[in-house]
TIZA-61700 format. One record per residue (C-alpha): x, y, z; residue in one letter. Coordinates in Angstrom, 3 decimals. Layout:
<atoms>
         px         py         pz   res
          X          Y          Z     A
...
</atoms>
This chain:
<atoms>
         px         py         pz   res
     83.185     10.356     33.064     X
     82.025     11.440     29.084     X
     81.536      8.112     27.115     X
     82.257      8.518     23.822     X
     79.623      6.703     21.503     X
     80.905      5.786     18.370     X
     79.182      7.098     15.000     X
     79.418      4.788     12.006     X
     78.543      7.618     10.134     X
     81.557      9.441     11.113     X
     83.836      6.583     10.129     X
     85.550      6.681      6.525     X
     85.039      3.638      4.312     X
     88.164      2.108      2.895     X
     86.895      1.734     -0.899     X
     85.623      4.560     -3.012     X
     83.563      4.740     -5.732     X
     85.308      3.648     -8.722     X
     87.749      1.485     -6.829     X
     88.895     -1.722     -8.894     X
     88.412     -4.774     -5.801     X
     87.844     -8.357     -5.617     X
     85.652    -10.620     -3.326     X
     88.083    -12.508     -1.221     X
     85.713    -15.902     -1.970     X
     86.448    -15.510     -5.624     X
     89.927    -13.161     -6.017     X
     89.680    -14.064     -9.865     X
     86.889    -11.802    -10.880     X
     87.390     -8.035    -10.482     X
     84.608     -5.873     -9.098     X
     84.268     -1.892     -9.365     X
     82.695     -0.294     -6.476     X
     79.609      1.749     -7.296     X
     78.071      2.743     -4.174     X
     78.820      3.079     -0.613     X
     75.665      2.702      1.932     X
     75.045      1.870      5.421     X
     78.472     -0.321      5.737     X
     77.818     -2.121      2.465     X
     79.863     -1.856     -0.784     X
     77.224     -2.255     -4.663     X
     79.791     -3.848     -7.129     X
     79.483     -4.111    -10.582     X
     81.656     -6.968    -12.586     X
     84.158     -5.505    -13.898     X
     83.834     -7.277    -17.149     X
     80.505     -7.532    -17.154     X
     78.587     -4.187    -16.114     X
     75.546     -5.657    -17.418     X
     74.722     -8.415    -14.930     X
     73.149     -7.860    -11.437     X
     75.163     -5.837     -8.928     X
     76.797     -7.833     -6.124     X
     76.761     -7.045     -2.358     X
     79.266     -7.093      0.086     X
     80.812     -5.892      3.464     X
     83.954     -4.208      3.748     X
     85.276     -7.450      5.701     X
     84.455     -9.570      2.563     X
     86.383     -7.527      0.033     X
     90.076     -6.267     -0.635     X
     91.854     -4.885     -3.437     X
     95.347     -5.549     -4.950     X
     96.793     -2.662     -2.924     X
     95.987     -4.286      0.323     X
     97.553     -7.659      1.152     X
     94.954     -9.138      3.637     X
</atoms>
């Protein structure tokens, strides 16, 4: 019996780059996704760029499109 391992790697993320999200804790404030590494989305604010970036998983996120 072959066991199959699974490979993260393999595994397409649900946001691109670009993509207009929010965090579900605070659904008022858009984020733009700006990089996608090792399971974790880099957002910027979408109306304000200029402050830090903000870090989340995949679980913690979800745009307009999906109804979670």
């Amino acid at each position: 019996m072959k066991l199959k391992f699974l490979n993260y790697r393999n595994l397409e993320n649900k946001y691109k780059e670009g993509d207009e999200v929010f965090a579900k804790v605070n659904p008022s404030q858009k984020l733009i996704i700006r990089r996608y590494v090792d399971r974790i989305y880099y957002c910027k604010i979408k109306n304000n760029p200029e402050l830090k970036e903000l870090v989340y998983f995949e679980r913690e996120i979800a745009s307009d499109e999906t109804k979670d």
